[in-house]
N, C-alpha and C positions, 0 to 999 in steps of 0.2 A: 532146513536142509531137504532136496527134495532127495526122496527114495528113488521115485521111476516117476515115469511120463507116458501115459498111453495118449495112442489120436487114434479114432474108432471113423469108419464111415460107412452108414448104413444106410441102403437102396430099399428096401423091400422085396428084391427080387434079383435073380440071378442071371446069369448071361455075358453078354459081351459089355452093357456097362459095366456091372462090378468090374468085368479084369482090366478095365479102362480105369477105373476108381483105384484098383489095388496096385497097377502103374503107377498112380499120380504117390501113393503110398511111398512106395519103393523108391522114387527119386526122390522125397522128402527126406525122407528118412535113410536112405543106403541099408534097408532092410528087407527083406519078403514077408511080406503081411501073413497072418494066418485067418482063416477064415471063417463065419459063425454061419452056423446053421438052423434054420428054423425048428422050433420043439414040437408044435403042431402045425396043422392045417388050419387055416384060415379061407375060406371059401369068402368072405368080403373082402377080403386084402390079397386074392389070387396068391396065396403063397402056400406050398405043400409041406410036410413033414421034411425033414432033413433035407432041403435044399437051400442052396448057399445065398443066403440073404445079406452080408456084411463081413466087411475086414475089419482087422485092426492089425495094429503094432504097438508093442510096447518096445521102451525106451527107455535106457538106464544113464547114469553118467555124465560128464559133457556134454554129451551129442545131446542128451534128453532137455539139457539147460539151454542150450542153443536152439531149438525148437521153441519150446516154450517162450522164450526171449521172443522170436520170430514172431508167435503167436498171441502174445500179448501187446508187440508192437501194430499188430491190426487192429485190435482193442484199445491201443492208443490209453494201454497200461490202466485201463479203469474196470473195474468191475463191480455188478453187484452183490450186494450183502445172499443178498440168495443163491447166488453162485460159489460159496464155502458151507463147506459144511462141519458140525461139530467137531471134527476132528482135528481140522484146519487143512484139511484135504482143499483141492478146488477142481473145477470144470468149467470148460465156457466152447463154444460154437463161434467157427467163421461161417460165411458164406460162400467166398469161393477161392477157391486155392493160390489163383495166382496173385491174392493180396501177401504169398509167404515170397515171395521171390521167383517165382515157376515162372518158366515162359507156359505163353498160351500156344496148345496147340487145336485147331480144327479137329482134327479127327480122334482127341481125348475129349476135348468138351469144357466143361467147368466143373467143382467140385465141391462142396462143402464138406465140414467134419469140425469135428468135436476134440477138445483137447482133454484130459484128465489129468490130474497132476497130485501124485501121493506123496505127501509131505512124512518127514521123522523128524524126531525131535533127536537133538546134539548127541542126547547122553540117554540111550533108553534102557539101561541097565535095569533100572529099578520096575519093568513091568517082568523081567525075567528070575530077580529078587526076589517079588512080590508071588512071583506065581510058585514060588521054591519054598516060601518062608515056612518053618515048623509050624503045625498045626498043634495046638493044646486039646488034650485029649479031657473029656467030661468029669472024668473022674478027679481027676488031676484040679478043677479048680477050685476055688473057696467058695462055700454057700453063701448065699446072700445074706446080710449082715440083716438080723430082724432088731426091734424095737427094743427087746428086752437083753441085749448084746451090748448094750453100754452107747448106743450112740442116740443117748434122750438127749431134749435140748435145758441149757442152763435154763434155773428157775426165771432170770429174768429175759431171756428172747420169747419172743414171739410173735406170729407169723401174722398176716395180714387176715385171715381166715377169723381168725381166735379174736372175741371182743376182747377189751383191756378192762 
């Protein structure tokens, strides 16, 4: 079952492409993107402290199934083993947007982006179970059972160790 559905698209840099990017967002999805901002400076990659380098949207629901449908029909429904991850989460990248259904416009451009897609399991009761469950307190357990407690082995077993 999936939980939500994020699609991220990230420039390196801010300006008139992004809000052209966060456009292409918005009519994909019928959402207003929010936007990430860079945590340093980067003097080789020209990008400063807090300036807005990428959107994203996340997506819950239907809507987030029908995307992803969308998006896996450009992948033409295959993907690789490296593309999931242990949790059974997945991710995967298109190249350019109007493979989702978009008309092309000139003066947007073309656009790539990335899909994310956070999966739950049916019934996740038991990690909220688990994380509730009584703890046994130290005192409370029984010492570990020693040698002279009565658990020798009959006269005739014996171990692999021991010659006969």
């Amino acid at each position: 079952q999936t939980r939500s559905s994020g699609i991220n698209a990230e420039y390196g840099e801010s300006g008139d492409r992004l809000t052209r990017a966060a456009k292409v967002l918005e009519q994909l999805t019928g959402q207003s993107p929010v936007y990430s901002k860079a945590r340093y400076t980067v003097r080789s990659f020209g990008i400063r402290r807090n300036e807005k380098i990428a959107c994203h949207v996340t997506v819950r629901g239907d809507k987030a199934l029908e995307i992803l449908e969308r998006g896996l029909k450009v992948k033409e429904y295959e993907l690789k083993r490296k593309n999931f991850s242990n949790t059974g989460s997945f991710g995967f990248g298109i190249q350019e947007h109007i493979d989702l259904g978009l008309k092309y416009d000139p003066s947007t451009g073309i656009y790539g982006m990335d899909f994310t897609s956070y999966l739950t399991a049916q019934d996740t009761a038991w990690r909220s179970a688990r994380r509730s469950a009584p703890r046994l307190v130290t005192s409370t357990r029984s010492p570990r059972p020693t040698p002279s407690s009565g658990s020798r082995r009959s006269s005739r077993a014996s171990s692999l160790d021991e010659p006969s």
